[in-house]
N, C-alpha and C positions, 0 to 999 in steps of 0.2 A: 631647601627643607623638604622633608619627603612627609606625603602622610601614612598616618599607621591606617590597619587597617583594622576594621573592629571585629573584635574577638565574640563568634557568636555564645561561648560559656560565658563570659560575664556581661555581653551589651546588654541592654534593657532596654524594654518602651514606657515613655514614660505617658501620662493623660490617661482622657479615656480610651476602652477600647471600641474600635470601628467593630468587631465582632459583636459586642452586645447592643450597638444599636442595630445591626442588622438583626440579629436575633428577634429584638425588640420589635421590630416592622415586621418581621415574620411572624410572629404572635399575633400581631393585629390584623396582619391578612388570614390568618385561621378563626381569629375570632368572626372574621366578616362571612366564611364561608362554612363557617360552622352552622348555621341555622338550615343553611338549604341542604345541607351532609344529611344532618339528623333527619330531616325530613325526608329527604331519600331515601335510607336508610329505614324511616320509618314505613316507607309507602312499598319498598319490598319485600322487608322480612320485617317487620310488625313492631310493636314495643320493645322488642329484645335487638331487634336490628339497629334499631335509633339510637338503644343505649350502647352499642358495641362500637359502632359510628363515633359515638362521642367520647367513648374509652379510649378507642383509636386516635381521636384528635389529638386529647390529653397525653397521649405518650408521645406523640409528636411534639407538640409544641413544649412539652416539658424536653425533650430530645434537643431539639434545638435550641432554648437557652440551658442546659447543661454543658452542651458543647462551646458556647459564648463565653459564659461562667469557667472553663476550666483555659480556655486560650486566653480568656483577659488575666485569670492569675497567673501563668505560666509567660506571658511578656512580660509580667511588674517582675519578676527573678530575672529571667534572662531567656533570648531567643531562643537558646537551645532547650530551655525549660518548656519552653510553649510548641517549641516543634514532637517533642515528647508528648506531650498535652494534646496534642492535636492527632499522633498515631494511636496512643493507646489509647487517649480519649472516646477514640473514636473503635474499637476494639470492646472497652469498659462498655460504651451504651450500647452497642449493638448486646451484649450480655444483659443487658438493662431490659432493653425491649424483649430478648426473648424470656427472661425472667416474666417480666408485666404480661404479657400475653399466657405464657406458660401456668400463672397462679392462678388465671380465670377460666381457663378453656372447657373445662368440665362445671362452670357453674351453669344455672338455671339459666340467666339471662342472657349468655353471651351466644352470639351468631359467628362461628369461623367466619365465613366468607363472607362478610361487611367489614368485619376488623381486619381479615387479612387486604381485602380491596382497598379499606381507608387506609391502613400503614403505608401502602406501596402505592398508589395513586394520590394522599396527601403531600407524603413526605416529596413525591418529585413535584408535582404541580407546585407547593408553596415556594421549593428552589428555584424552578423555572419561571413563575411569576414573578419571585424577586429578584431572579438577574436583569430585571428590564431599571431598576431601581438602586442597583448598587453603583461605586463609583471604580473605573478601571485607573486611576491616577492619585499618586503620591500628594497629591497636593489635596485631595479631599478624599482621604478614606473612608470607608464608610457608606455611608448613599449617599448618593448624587446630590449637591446642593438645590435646592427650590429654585426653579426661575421665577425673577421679579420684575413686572414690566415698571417702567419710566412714565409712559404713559396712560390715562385712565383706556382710550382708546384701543389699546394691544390687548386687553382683558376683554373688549368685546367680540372682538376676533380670533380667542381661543373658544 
């Protein structure tokens, strides 16, 4: 008996997807490092810089669960939907950001160079801080499982 092989037009994934919970973690490390942003932000280029900082965050982090949000629908249809999902996707928010950006640039409060700095030094720090956190194995996609010590003792020694 031979096996078929699965058709990437109609397979599908089924459960949740491993993309929005990384998403999801990745939001929570922006929220963590949002406060010291804004602060910086604020201590170079003044109350205009802080809020441009946090403009900047906000299209990040909505960035990144948009792109979660459009590859967890495009695996419920099918791989090949999500592989779509995942180029244009990713094509669609870059037009997204420059749209967001582009609607504010001539307002009052926004600083170019703190928003162009937070877009391009958040968006990679938040990836390179979560690759230490994601999982490289089929058997747990998504991030990494928790280690859980057996003993009260192995908790004292982390």
């Amino acid at each position: 008996m031979t096996a078929m092989a699965a058709n990437p037009l109609t397979e599908r994934m089924e459960g949740p997807s491993p993309a929005v919970e990384v998403a999801k973690d990745i939001a929570r490390r922006g929220a963590i490092i949002a406060p010291a942003a804004v602060i910086l932000g604020s201590v170079f280029w003044g109350a205009d810089g802080a809020a441009s900082v946090a403009y900047g965050l906000g299209i990040i982090v909505v960035n990144f669960l948009l792109a979660a949000a459009l590859l967890g629908w495009g695996a419920r249809i099918s791989l090949a939907i999500m592989a779509g999902a995942a180029m244009f996707g990713f094509l669609i928010r870059l037009g997204l950001i420059t749209v967001a950006v582009l609607a504010v640039r001539n307002a009052s409060w926004v600083e170019l160079l703190p928003l162009g700095l937070t877009l391009i030094i958040t968006h990679l720090g938040l990836l390179f801080w979560e690759m230490r956190f994601v999982s490289a194995s089929l058997a747990f996609p998504g991030l990494k499982p928790q280690k859980t010590s057996a003993h009260p003792s192995d908790k004292e020694q982390q």
